[in-house]
LUMGULUM-284961 format. One record per residue (C-alpha): x, y, z; residue number from 0. Coordinates in steps of 0.05 Angstrom, whole numbers, always signed. Each point is the difference from the previous one (the first is absolute). Last residue first. Example, Ala and Ser with C-alpha at 12.3 -4.5 7.8 and 13.67 -1.06 7.14 Angstrom:
! LUMGULUM-284961
xx:+273; yy:-21; zz:+143; nr:1
xx:-27; yy:-69; zz:+13; nr:0
***
This chain:
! LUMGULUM-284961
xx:-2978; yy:-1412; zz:-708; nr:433
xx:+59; yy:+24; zz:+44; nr:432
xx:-27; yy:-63; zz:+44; nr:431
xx:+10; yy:-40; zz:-43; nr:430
xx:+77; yy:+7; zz:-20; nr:429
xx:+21; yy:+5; zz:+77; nr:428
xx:-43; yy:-67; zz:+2; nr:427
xx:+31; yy:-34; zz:-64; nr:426
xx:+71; yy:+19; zz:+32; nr:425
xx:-8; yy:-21; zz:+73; nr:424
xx:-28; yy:-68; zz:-26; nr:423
xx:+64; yy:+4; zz:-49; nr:422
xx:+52; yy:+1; zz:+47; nr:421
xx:-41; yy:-46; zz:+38; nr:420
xx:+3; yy:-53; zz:-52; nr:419
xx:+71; yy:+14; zz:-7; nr:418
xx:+21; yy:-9; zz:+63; nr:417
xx:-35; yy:-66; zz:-3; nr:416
xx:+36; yy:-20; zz:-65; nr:415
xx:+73; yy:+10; zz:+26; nr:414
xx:-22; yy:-28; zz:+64; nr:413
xx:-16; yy:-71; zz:-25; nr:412
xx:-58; yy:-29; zz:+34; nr:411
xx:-56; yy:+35; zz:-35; nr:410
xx:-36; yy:+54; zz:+60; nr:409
xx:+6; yy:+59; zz:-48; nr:408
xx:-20; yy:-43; zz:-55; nr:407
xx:-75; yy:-12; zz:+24; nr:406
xx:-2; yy:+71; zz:+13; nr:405
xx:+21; yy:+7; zz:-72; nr:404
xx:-61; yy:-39; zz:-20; nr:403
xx:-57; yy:+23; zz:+40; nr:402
xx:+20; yy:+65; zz:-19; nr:401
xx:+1; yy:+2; zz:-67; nr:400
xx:-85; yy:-4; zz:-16; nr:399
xx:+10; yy:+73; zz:+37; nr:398
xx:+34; yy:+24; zz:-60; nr:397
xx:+68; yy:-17; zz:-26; nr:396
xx:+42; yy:+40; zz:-56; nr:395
xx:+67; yy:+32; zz:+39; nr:394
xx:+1; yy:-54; zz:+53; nr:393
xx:-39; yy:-52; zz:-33; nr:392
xx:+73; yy:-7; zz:-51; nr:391
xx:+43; yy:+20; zz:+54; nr:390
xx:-23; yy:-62; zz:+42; nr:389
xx:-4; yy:-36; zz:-80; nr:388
xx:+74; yy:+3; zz:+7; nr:387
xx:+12; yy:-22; zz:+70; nr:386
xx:-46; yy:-62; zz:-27; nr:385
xx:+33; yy:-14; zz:-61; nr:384
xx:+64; yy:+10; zz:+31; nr:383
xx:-6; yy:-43; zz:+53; nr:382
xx:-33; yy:-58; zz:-45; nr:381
xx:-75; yy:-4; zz:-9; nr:380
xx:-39; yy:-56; zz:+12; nr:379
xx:-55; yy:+34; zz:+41; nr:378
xx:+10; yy:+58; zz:-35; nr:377
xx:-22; yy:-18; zz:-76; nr:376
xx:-79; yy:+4; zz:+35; nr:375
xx:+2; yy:+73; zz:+11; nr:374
xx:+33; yy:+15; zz:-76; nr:373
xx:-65; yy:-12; zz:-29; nr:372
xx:-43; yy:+35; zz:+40; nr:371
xx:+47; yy:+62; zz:-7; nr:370
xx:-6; yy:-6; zz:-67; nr:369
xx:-76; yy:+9; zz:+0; nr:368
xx:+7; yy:+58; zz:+57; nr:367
xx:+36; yy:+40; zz:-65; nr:366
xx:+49; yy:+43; zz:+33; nr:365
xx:+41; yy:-67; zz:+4; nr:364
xx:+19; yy:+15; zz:-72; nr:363
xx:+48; yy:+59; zz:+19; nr:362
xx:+22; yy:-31; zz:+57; nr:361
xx:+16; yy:-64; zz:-46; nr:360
xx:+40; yy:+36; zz:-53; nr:359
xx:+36; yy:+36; zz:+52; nr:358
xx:+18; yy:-59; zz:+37; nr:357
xx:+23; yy:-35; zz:-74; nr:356
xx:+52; yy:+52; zz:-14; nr:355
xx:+41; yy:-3; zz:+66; nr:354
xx:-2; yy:-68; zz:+9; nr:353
xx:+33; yy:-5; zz:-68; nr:352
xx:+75; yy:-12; zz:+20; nr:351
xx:-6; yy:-30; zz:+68; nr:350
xx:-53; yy:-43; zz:-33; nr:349
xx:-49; yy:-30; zz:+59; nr:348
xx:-48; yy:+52; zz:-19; nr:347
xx:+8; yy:-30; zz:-76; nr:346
xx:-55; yy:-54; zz:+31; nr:345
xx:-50; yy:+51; zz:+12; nr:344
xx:+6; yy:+22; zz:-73; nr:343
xx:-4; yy:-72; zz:-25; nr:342
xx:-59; yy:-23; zz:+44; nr:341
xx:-43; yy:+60; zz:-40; nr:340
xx:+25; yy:-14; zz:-64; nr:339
xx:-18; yy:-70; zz:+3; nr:338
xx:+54; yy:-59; zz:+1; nr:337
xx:-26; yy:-33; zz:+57; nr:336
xx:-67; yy:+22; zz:+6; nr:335
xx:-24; yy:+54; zz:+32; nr:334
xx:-57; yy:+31; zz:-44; nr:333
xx:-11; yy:+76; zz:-4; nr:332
xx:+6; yy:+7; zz:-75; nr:331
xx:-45; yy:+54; zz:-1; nr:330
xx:+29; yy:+65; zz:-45; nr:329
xx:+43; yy:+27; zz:+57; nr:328
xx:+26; yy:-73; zz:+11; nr:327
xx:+25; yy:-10; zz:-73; nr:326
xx:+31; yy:+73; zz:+3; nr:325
xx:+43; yy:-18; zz:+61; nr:324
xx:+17; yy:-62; zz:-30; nr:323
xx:+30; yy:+32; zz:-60; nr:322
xx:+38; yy:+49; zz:+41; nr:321
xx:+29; yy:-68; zz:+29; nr:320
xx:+15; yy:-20; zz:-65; nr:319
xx:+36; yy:+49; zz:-17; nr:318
xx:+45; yy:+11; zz:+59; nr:317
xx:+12; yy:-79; zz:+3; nr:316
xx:+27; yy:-5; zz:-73; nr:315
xx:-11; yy:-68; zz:-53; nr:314
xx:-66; yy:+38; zz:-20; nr:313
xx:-40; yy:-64; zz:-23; nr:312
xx:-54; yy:-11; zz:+36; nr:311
xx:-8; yy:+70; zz:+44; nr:310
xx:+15; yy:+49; zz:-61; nr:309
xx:-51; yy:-45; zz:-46; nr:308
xx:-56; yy:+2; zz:+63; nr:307
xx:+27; yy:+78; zz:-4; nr:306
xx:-28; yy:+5; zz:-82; nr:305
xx:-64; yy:-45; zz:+18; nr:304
xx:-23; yy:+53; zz:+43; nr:303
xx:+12; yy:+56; zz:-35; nr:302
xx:-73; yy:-3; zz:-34; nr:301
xx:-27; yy:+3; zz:+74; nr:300
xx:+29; yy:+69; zz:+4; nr:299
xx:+16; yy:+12; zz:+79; nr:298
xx:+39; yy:+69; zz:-8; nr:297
xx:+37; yy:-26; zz:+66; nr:296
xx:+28; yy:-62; zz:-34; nr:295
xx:+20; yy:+30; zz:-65; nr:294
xx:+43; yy:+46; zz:+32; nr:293
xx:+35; yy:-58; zz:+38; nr:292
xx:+11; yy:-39; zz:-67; nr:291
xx:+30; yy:+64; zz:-33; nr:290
xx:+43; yy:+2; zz:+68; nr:289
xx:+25; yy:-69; zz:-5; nr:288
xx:+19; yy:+5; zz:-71; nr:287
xx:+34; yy:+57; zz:+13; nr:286
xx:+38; yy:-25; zz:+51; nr:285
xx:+20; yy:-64; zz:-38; nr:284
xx:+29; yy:+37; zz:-57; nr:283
xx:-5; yy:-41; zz:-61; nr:282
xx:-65; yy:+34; zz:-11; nr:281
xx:-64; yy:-40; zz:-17; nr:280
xx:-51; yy:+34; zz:+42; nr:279
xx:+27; yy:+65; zz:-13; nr:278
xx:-50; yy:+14; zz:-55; nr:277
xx:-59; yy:-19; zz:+35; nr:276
xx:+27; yy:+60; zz:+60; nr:275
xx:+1; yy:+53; zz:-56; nr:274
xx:-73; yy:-23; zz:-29; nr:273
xx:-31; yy:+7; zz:+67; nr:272
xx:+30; yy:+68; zz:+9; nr:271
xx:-59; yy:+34; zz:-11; nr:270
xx:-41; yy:-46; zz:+40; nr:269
xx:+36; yy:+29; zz:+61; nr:268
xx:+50; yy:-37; zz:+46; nr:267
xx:+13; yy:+31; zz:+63; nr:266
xx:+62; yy:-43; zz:+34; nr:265
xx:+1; yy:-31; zz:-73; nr:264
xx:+15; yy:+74; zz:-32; nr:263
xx:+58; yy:+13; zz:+59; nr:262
xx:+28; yy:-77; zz:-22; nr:261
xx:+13; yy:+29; zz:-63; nr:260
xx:+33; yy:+61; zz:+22; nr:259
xx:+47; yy:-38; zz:+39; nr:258
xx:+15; yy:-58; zz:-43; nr:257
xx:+24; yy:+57; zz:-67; nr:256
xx:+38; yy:+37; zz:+69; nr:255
xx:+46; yy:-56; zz:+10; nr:254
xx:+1; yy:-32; zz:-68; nr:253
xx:+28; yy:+57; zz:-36; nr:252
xx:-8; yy:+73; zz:-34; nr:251
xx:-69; yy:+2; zz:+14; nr:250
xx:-32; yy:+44; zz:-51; nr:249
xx:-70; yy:-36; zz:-12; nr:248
xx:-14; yy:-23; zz:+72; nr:247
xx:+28; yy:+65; zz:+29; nr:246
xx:-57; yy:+30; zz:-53; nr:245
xx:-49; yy:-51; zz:+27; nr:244
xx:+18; yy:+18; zz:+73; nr:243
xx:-15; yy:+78; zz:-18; nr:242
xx:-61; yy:-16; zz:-31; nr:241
xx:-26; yy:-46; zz:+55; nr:240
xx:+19; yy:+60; zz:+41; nr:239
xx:-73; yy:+9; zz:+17; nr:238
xx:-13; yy:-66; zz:+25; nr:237
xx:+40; yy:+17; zz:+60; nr:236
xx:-8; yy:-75; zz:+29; nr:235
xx:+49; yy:+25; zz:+70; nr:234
xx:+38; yy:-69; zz:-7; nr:233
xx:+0; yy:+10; zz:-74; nr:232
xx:+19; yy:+71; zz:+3; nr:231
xx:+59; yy:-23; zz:+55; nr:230
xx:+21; yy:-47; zz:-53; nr:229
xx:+14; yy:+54; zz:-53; nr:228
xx:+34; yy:+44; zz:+47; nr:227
xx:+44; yy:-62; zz:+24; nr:226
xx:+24; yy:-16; zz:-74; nr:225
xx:+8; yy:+90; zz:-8; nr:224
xx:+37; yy:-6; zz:+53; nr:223
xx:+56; yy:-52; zz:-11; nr:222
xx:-4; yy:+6; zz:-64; nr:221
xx:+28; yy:+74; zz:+6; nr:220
xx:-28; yy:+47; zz:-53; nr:219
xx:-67; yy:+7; zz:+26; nr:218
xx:-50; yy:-4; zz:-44; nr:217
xx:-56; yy:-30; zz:+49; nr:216
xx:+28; yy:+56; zz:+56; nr:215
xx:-46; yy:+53; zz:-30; nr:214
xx:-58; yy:-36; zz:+25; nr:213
xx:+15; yy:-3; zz:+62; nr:212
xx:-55; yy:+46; zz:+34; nr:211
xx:-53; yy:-34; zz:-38; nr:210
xx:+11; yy:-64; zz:+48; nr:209
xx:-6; yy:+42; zz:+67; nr:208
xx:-77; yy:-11; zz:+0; nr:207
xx:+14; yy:-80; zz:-2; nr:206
xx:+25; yy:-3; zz:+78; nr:205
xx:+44; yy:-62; zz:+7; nr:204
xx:+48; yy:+16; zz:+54; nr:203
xx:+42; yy:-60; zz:-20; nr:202
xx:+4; yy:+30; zz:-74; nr:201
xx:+7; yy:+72; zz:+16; nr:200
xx:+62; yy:-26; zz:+53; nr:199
xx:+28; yy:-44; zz:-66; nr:198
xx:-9; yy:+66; zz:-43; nr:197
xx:+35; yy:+37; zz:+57; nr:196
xx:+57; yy:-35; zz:-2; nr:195
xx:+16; yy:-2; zz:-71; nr:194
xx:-11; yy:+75; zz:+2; nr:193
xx:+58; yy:+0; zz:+62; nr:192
xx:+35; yy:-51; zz:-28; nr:191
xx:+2; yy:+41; zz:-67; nr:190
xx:+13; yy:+71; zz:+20; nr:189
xx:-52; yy:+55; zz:-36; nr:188
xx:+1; yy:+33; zz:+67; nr:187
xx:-55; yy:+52; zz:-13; nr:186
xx:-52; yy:-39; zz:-30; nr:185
xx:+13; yy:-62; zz:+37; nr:184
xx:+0; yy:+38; zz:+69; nr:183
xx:-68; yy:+30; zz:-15; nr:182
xx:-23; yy:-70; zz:-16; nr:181
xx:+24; yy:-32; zz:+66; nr:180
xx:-13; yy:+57; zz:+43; nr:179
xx:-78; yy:+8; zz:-28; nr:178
xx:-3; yy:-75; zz:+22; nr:177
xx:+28; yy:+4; zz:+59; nr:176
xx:-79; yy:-4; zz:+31; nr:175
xx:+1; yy:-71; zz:-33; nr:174
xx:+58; yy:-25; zz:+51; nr:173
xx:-18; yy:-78; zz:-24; nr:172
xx:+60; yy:-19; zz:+59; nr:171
xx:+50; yy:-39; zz:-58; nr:170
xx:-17; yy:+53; zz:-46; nr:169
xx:+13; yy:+62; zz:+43; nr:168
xx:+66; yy:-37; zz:+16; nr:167
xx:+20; yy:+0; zz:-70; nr:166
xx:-14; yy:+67; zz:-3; nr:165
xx:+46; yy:+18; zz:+58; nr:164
xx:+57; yy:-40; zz:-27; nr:163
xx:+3; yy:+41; zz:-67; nr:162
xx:-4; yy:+57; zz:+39; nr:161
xx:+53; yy:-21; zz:+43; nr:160
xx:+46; yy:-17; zz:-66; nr:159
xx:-18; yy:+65; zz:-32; nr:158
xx:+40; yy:+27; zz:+51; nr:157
xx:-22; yy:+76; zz:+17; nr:156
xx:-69; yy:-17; zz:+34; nr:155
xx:-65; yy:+38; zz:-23; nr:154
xx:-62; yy:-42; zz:-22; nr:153
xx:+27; yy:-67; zz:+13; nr:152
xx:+22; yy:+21; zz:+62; nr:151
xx:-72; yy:+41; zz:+15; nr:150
xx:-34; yy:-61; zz:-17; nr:149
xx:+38; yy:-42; zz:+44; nr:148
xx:-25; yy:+42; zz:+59; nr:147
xx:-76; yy:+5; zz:-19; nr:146
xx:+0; yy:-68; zz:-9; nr:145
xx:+27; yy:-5; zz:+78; nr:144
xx:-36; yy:+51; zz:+26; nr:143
xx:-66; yy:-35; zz:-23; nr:142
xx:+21; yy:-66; zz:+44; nr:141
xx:-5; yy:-63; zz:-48; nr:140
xx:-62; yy:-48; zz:-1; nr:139
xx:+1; yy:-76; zz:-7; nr:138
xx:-56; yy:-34; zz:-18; nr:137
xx:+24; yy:+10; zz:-74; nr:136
xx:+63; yy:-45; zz:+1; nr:135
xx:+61; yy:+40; zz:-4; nr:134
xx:+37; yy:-1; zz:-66; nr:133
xx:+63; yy:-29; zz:-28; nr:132
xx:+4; yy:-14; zz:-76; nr:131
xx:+67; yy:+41; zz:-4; nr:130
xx:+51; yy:-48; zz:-33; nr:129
xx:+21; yy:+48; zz:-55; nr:128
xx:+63; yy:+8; zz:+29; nr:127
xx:+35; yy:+61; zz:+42; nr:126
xx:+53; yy:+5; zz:+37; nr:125
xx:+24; yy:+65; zz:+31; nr:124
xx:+46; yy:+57; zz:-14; nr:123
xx:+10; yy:+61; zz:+39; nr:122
xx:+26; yy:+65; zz:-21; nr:121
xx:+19; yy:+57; zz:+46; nr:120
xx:+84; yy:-29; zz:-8; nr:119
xx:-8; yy:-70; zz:-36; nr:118
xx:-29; yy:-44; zz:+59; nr:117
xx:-21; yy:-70; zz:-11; nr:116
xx:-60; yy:-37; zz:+31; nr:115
xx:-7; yy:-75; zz:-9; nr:114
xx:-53; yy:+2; zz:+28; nr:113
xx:-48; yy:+61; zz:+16; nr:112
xx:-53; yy:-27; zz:-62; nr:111
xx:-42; yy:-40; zz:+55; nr:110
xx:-37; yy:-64; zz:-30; nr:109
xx:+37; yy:-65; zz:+28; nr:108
xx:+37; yy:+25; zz:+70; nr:107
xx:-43; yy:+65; zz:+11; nr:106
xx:-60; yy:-24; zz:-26; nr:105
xx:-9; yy:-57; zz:+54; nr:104
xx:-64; yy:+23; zz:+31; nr:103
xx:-39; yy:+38; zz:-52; nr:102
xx:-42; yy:+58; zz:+47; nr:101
xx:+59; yy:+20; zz:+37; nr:100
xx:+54; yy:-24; zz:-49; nr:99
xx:-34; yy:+54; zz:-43; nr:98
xx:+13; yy:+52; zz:+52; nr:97
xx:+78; yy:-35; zz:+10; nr:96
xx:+11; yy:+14; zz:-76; nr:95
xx:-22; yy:+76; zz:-3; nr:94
xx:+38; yy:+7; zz:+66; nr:93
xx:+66; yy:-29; zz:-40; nr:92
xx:-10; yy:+37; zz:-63; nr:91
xx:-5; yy:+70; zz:+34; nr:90
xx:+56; yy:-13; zz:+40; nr:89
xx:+36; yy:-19; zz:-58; nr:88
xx:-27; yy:+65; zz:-41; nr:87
xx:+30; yy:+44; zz:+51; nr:86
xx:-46; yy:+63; zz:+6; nr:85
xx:-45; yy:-37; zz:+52; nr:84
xx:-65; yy:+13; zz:-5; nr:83
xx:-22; yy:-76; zz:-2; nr:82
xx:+34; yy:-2; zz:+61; nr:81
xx:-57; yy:+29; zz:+35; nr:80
xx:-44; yy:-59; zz:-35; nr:79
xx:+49; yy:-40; zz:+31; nr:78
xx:+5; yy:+29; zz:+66; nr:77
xx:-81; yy:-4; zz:+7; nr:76
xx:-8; yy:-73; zz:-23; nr:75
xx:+55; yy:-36; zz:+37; nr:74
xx:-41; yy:-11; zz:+65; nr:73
xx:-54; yy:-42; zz:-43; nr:72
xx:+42; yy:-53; zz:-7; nr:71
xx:+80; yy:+0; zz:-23; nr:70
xx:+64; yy:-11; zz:+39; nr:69
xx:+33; yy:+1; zz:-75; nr:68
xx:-29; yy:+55; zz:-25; nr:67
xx:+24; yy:+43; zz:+65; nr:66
xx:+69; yy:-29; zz:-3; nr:65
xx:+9; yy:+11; zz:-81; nr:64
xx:-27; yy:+77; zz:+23; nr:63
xx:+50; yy:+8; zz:+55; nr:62
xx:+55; yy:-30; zz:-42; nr:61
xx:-12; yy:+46; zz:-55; nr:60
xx:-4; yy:+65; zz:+41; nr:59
xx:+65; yy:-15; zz:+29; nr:58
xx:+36; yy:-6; zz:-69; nr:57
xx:-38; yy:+58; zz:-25; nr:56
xx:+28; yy:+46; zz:+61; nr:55
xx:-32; yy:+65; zz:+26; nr:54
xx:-49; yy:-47; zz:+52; nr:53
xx:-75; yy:+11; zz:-7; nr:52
xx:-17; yy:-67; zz:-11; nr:51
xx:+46; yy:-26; zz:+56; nr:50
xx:-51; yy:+11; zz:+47; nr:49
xx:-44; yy:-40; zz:-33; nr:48
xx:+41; yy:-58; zz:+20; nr:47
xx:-10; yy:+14; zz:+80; nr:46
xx:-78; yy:-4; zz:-17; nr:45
xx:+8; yy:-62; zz:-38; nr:44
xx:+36; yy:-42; zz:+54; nr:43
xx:+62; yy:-44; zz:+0; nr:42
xx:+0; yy:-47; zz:+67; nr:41
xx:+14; yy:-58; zz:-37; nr:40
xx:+60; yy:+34; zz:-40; nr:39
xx:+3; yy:+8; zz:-76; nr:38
xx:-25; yy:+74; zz:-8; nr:37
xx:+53; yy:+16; zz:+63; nr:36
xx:+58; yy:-27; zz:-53; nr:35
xx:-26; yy:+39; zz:-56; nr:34
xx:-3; yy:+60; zz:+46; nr:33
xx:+62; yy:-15; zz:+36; nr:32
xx:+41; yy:-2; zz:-74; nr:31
xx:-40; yy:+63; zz:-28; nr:30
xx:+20; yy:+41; zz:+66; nr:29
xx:+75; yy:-25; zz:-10; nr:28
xx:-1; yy:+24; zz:-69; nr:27
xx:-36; yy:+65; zz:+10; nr:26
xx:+65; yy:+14; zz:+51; nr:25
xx:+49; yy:-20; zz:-48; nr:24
xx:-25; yy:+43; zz:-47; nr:23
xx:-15; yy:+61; zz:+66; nr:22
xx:+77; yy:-13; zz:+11; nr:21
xx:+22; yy:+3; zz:-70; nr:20
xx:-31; yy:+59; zz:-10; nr:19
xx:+25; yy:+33; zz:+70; nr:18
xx:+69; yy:-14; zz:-26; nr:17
xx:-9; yy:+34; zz:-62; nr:16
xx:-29; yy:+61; zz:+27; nr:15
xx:+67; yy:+2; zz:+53; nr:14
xx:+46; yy:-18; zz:-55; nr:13
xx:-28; yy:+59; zz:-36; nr:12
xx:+0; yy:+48; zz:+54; nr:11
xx:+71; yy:-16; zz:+14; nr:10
xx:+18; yy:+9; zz:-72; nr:9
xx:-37; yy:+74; zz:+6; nr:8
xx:+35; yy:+14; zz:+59; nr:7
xx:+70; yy:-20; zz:-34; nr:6
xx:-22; yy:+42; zz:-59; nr:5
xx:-14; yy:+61; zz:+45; nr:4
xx:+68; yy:-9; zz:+34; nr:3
xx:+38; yy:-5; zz:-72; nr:2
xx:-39; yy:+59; zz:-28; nr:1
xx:+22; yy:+41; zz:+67; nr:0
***
């Protein structure tokens, strides 16, 4: 009798064990004709989103890498209802092909679902600190959507996703995640997922969620508490000037000593005047540059002579281009050949300080003055000067811009009409917000 019972039970076993491999091999084959289908002509979203529901991760995956990849406004609804996925790959994917959506090319130069790699549950993804990717402000994201990523950031499993998911609420200016974001930093206490958020709270750019991070301006990570500090620049939460000045006077190295310095020249108060004089002469170049920035938005006459010094002598570009920012704030408006003004729309054409001098220039183009002397420069302007001072009007520019950038948006090179009406559709999405 025990022998019989044992031989049923073996049979029973075999027979379980057979079935499993059949319904693997059988997931396998359906993940196969779905990637395969996903890359045909004829492949359609509506078939794809059947595969959504499917038992299988593998299968899943393809459908939602199909889905992304077919794109438009089709895609929306089965990627937000991928967003609920349990698998933190498909989560990743459809969080990538929404932002692809509204940022057309994001899922072969900004997408974090490549390379992927599988350990068990976990999944691991790249990710760098080149995240300065953002939608331009005329264009306007689906409320479902925000409301999606939020709830991945707020509640997925992999860190990873919710990681992704913030960065994606940065890159579409999700402001009604914000609650998710900071709720989500509180509770994860992961670093790419804080790290992320900070850079979304950045891009979003609402000041009344500066006090909330605070506590992060001690962090023990440099990598955090150096983006914390920023962030309360960006956000000018003058009431952690305290806080920054303390990170100023306990910074444990260069990294987070340049941070919090360049958080008190993002909102400079004449209480720290004396702190920023004293860092004019450092023998670190950063530091120098931000004491000379600081200086430039408090707008002291007496300082004056102190950044002409910086701008004369200083044998460093990041100085003396903070210099030249200040010179111009306090009225040195001429465009000569080796003024201050000519030099910071010159360093546009400066792969490696482009990036410094256009946000020196938006922020002095506020003033209408400087606008009417940058107006004249484009006529002769290389490429990049122009494209650069497009971004420039784009973000600063009043109705004296537009003559001027439509002007460029019919300039025989392409690059630089694009960018004219890039920024024509910019300035007037910006105006008419008030």
């Amino acid at each position: 009798m025990f022998v019989k019972t044992s031989l049923v039970a073996l049979a029973v076993a075999l027979a379980i064990g057979i079935q499993a491999q059949d319904t693997q091999a059988d997931a396998k084959d359906r993940a196969k004709q779905v990637r395969e289908y996903a890359k045909s002509d004829g492949a359609t979203i509506d078939k794809l989103s059947t595969y959504l529901s499917d038992p299988d991760i593998d299968v899943r995956i393809e459908a939602v890498k199909g889905i992304a990849e077919i794109g438009g406004a089709a895609s929306l609804d089965p990627l937000v209802r991928a967003l609920g996925d349990n698998d933190p790959e498909v989560q990743m994917r459809a969080t990538d092909g929404l932002v692809n959506f509204y940022l057309p090319g994001y899922l072969q130069k900004g997408g974090l679902t490549a390379p992927f790699r599988r350990a068990g549950s976990a999944i691991k993804s790249h990710f760098t600190d080149t995240n300065d990717q953002v939608i331009a402000p005329y264009v306007e994201v689906r409320p479902d959507v925000i409301m999606g990523l939020g709830k991945v950031v707020r509640g997925a499993s992999s860190m990873h996703a919710r990681a992704n998911a913030a960065r994606a609420i940065g890159i579409l200016r999700g402001r009604a995640a914000i609650p998710d974001l900071l709720r989500t930093m509180r509770s994860s206490k992961d670093d790419e997922v804080m790290y992320e958020s900070l850079i979304a709270l950045q891009k979003i750019h609402d000041p009344t969620v500066a006090p909330q991070i605070t506590w992060m301006l001690h962090d023990l990570s440099d990598r955090i508490q150096v983006t914390a500090l920023e962030t309360t620049g960006l956000l000018q939460n003058r009431a952690a000037l305290p806080d920054v000045r303390d990170a100023l006077d306990h910074a444990h190295n260069a990294k987070v000593r340049r941070a919090a310095l360049e958080a008190l020249a993002l909102m400079p108060d004449d209480s720290v005047h004396g702190i920023l004089v004293s860092y004019l002469t450092d023998k670190d170049d950063a530091l120098r540059a931000s004491a000379a920035e600081g200086l430039a938005r408090l707008k002291n006459s007496s300082d004056l002579p102190a950044l002409e010094r910086i701008f004369n002598q200083d044998k460093k570009t990041a100085p003396r281009l903070a210099a030249a920012f200040g010179m111009v704030a306090m009225g040195r408006r001429e465009t000569t050949e080796f003024s201050p003004l000519r030099y910071l729309v010159n360093q546009l054409n400066s792969v490696g300080y482009r990036d410094t001098a256009k946000p020196y220039l938006t922020e002095l183009a506020r003033d209408p003055a400087v606008r009417s002397a940058i107006y004249p420069l484009l006529q002769s302007a290389s490429r990049d000067e122009k494209t650069g001072l497009a971004d420039v009007l784009a973000r600063s520019g009043g109705a004296d811009s537009v003559p001027y950038l439509q002007t460029m948006s019919h300039d025989p090179d392409t690059t630089v009409a694009e960018a004219g009406m890039r920024a024509l559709r910019t300035l007037q999405a910006r105006t008419s917000r008030g």
